[in-house]
C-alpha positions as CSV (number, residue, x, y, z in Angstrom):
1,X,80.9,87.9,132.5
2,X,81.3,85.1,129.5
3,X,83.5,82.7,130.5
4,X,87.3,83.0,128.7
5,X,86.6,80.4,125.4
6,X,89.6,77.4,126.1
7,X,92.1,76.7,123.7
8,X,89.5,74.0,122.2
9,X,87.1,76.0,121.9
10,X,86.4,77.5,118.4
11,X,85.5,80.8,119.4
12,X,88.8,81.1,121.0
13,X,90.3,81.7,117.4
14,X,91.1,77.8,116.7
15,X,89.3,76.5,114.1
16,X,87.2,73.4,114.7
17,X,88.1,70.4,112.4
18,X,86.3,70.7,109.0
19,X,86.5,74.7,109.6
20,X,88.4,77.0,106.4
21,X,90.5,79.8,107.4
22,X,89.9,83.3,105.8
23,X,92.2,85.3,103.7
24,X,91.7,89.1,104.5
25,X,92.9,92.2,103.7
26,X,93.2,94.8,106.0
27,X,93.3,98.9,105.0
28,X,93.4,100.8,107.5
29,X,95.5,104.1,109.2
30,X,97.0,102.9,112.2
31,X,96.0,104.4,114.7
32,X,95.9,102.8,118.3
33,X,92.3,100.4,117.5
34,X,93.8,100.1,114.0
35,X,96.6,98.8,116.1
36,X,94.6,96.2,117.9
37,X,92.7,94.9,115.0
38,X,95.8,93.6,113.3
39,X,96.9,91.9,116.6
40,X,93.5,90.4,117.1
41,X,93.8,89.1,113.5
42,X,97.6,88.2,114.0
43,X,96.0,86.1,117.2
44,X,93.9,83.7,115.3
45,X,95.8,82.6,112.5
46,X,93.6,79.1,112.4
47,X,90.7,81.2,111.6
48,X,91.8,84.4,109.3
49,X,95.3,84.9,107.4
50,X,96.1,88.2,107.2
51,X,97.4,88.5,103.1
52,X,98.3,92.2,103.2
53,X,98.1,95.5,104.7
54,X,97.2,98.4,103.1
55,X,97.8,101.9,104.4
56,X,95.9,105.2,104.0
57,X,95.7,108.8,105.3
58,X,93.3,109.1,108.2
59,X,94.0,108.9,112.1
60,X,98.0,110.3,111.1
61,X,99.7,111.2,107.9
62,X,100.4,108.0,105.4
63,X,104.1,108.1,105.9
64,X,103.2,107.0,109.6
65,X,100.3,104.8,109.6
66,X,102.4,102.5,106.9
67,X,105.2,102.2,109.2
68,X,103.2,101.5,112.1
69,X,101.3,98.7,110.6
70,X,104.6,97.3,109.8
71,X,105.6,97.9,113.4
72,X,102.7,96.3,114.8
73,X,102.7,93.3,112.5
74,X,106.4,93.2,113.9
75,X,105.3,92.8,117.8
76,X,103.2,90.4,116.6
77,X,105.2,88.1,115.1
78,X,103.8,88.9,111.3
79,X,106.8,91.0,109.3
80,X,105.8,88.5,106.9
81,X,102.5,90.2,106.2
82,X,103.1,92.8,102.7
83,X,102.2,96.3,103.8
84,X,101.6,98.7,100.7
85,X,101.0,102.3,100.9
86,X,97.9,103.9,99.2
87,X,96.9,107.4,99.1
88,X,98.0,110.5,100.9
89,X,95.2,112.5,101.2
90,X,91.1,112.2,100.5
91,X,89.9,112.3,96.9
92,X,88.8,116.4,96.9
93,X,88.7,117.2,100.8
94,X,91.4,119.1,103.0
95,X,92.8,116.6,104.7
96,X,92.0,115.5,108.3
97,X,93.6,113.8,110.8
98,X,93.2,112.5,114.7
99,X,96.7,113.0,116.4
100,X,94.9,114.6,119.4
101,X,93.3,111.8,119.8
102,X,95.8,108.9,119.0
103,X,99.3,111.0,119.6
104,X,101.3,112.4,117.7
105,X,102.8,108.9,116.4
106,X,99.4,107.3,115.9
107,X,100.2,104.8,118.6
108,X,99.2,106.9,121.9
109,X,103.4,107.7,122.1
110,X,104.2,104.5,122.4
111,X,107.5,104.0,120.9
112,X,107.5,100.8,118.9
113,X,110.6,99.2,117.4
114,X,111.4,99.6,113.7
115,X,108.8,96.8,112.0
116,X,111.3,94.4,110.1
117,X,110.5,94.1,106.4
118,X,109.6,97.1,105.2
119,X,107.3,99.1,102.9
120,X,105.9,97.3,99.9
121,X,107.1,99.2,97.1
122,X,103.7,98.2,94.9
123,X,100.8,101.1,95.4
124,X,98.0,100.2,97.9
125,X,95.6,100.4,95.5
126,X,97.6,98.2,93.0
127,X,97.4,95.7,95.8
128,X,93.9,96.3,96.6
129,X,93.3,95.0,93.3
130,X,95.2,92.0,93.1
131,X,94.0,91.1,96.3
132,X,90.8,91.3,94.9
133,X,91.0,89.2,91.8
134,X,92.2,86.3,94.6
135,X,88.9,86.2,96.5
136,X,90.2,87.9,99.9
137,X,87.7,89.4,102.4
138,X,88.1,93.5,102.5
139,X,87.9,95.1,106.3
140,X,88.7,98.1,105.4
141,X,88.5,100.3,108.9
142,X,90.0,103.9,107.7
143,X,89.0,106.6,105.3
144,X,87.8,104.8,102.3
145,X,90.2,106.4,99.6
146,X,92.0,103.4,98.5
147,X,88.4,101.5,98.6
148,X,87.3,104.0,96.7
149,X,90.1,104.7,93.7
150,X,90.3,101.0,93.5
151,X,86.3,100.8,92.7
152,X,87.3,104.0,90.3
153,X,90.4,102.3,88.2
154,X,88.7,98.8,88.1
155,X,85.0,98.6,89.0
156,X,84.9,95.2,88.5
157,X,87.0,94.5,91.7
158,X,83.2,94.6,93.7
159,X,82.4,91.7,92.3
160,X,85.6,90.2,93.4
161,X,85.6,90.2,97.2
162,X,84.6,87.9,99.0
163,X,82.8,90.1,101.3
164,X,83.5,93.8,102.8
165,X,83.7,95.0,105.8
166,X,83.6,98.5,107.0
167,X,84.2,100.3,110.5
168,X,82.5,103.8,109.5
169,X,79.5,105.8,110.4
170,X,77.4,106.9,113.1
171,X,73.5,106.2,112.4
172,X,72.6,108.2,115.3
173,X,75.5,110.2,116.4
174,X,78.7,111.2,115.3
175,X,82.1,111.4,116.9
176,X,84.0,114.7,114.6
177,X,80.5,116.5,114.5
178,X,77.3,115.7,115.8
179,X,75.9,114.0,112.9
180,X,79.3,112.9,111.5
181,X,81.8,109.7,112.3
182,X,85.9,110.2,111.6
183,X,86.4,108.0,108.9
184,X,83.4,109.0,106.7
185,X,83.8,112.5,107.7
186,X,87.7,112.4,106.5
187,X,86.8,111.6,103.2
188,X,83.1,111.3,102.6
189,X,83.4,111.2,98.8
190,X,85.0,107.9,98.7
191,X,82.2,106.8,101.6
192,X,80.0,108.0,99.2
193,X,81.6,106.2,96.2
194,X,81.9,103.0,97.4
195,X,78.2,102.6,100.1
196,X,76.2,103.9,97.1
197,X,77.7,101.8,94.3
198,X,75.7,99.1,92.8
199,X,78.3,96.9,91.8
200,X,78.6,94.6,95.3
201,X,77.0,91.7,94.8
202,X,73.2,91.5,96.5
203,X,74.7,88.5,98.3
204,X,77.6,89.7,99.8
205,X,76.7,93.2,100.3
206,X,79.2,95.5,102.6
207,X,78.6,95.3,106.6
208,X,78.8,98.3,108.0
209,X,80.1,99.0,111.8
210,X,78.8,102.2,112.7
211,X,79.6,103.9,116.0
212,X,75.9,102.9,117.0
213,X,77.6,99.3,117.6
214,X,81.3,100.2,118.4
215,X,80.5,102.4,121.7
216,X,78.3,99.1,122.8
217,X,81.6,97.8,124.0
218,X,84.1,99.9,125.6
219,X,87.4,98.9,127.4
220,X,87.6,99.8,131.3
221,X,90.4,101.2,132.8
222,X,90.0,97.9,135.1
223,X,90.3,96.1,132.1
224,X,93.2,97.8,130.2
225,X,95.2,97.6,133.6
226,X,94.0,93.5,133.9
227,X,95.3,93.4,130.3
228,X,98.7,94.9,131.5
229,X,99.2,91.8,134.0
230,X,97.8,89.1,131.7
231,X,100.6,88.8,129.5
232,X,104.1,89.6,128.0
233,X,105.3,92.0,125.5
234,X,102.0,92.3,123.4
235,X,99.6,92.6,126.4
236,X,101.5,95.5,127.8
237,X,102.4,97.3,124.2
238,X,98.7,97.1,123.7
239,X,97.6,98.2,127.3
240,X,100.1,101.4,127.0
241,X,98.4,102.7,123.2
242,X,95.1,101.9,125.0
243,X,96.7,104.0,127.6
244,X,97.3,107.2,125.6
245,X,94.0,106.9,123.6
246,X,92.3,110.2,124.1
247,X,88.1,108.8,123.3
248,X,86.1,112.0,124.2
249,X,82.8,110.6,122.8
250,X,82.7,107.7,124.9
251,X,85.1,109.1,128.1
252,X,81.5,109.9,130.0
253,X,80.8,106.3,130.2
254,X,83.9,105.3,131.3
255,X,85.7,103.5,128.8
256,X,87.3,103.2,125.0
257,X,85.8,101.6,121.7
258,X,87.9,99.6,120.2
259,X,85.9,100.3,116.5
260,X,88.6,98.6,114.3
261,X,89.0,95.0,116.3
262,X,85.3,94.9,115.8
263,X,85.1,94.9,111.9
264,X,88.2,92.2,112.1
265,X,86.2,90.5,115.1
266,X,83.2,90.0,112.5
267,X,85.2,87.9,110.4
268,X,86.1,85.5,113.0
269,X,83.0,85.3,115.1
270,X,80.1,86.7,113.4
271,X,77.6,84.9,116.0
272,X,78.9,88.1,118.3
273,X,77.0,90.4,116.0
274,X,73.3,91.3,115.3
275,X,73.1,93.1,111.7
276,X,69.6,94.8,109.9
277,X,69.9,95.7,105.8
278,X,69.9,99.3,105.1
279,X,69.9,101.4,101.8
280,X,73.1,104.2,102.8
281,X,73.9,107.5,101.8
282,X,76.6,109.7,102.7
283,X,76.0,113.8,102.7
284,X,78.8,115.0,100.8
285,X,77.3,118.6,100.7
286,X,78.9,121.4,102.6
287,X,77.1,122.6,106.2
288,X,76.7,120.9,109.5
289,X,75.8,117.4,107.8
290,X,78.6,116.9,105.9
291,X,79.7,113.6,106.3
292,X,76.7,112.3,107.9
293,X,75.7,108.1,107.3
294,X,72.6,108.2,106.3
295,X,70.8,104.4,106.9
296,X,67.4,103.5,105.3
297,X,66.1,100.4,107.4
298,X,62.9,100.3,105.6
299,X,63.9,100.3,101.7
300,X,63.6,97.4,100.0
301,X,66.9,97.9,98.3
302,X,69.4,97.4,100.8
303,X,72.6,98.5,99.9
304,X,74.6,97.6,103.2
305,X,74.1,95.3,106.4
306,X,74.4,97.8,109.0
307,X,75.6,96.1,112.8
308,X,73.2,97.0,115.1
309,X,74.0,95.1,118.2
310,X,77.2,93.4,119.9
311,X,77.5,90.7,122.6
312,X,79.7,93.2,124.3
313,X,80.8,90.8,127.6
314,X,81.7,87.9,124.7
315,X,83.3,90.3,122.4
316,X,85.8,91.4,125.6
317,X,86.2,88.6,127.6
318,X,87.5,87.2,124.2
319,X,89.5,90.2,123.0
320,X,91.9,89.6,125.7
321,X,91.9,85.9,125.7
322,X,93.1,86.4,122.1
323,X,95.6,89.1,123.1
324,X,96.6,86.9,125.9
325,X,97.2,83.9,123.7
326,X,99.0,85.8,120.8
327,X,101.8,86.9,123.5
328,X,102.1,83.0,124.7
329,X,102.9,82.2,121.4
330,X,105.6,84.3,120.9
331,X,109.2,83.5,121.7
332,X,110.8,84.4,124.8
333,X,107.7,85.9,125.8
């Protein structure tokens, strides 16, 4: 196993002297790994600063995935952090959700305390694009309607990010359907609108974390229970949603993918992560392949840089050094 990174080391979510920090955005529908992402981002605030939240349909309905980003940020420690809600449903498609595999609350029936600070009352998408015109990185790790009606209502916002980062996909397998991942497959005409778009810059094209690289490193029950021990309030909040997270696609191999705290993860440590450019399509028809990624390798037009392979021992040895920290920074904890 990789050695836990010390408190000196930059990899262990200080920054080194001379280092920037990066401002990010997170969307996302929270959600148990939406859920760990924003902690994993809470516990390196040398590194990235979280500059909003946005919210959107996917893993629950939006009335519950806003409030439990704003619970979350809450057991972190981050009720500063704006959370905005975007938009209730895909663009055209009935919508979809995961309860049965995230519980009924989004947070595996864990019972988190009202977040303090409340819902922003300016539209995720609004915020989207004032984030935007500020520079922010974009890890956008649910259904990709507000990506998408942002892209719609001002196209020029591509050009704006710094950089985006999507958890979405399955090259070669899918996780709703055998050729089709959740979050594409919840709303594959936003996928579509904003992976085929030519307006990112060649330069800072989106990365892509399909479920090729997610399932590369999955969570033990050894290690959710090791988790449980390690720390204080946030170690065992997290270990109980890990808990109640019902992963049939990867429950054969023995553990859980945490796809979300990956996309975030890339922002932080990048060296964790092996990527290939891809041209990507989405198959918005109706049949069997609806919603499948479809990846390209060999055009010479990429559109996308598509993660391919993960230092999986790093990647969790320093998830939970990170967790671990984040609770010895809290009060009282």
């Amino acid at each position: 196993m990789t050695p836990h990174p010390s408190p000196s080391d930059p990899s262990s979510g200080t920054a080194p002297a001379g280092a920037a920090s990066e401002d990010i955005v997170i969307d996302c529908d929270p959600g148990i790994d939406d859920a760990i992402a924003i902690l994993l981002a809470a516990a390196c605030p040398d590194r990235v600063r979280m500059a909003a939240i946005t919210a959107t349909h996917g893993n629950v309905g939006l009335a519950l995935t806003a409030r439990n980003a704003r619970k979350v940020l809450t057991l972190a420690g981050r009720s500063d952090v704006p959370v905005h809600a975007g938009c209730p449903r895909p663009l055209t498609a009935p919508i979809h959700d995961a309860a049965h595999i995230h519980g009924g609350n989004g947070l595996g029936g864990v019972d988190l305390p009202d977040g303090a600070g409340g819902i922003d009352d300016a539209h995720g998408v609004d915020a989207l694009i004032a984030e935007a015109e500020r520079g922010r990185t974009l890890v956008a790790v649910g259904p990709l309607t507000n990506v998408a009606v942002t892209l719609i209502k001002r196209p020029e916002t591509a050009a704006r990010w710094r950089r985006l980062v999507i958890m979405g996909g399955g090259v070669a397998r899918g996780n709703v359907t055998p050729q089709a991942e959740f979050n594409i497959f919840t709303d594959p005409e936003a996928a579509r609108t904003v992976l085929t778009t030519t307006l990112w810059p060649a330069e800072a094209r989106p990365v892509l974390f399909p479920l090729d690289a997610t399932h590369q490193a999955l969570l033990s029950p050894a290690w959710i229970a090791d988790l449980a021990a390690s720390g204080g309030t946030v170690c065992r909040t997290a270990a109980a949603m890990l808990g109640g997270y019902e992963t049939p696609s990867t429950a054969e191999r023995g553990g859980k993918a945490v796809h979300d705290a990956m996309a975030v993860a890339w922002t932080i440590r990048p060296e964790l992560f092996e990527t290939r450019p891809a041209r990507v399509d989405v198959v918005t028809d109706t049949g069997p392949s609806r919603g499948r990624t479809v990846a390209d390798f060999a055009s010479s037009e990429p559109t996308a840089d598509i993660v391919t392979g993960v230092d999986a021992p790093a990647f969790i040895d320093w998830l939970k050094d990170r967790l671990v920290a984040l609770d010895a920074a809290r009060p009282g904890d």
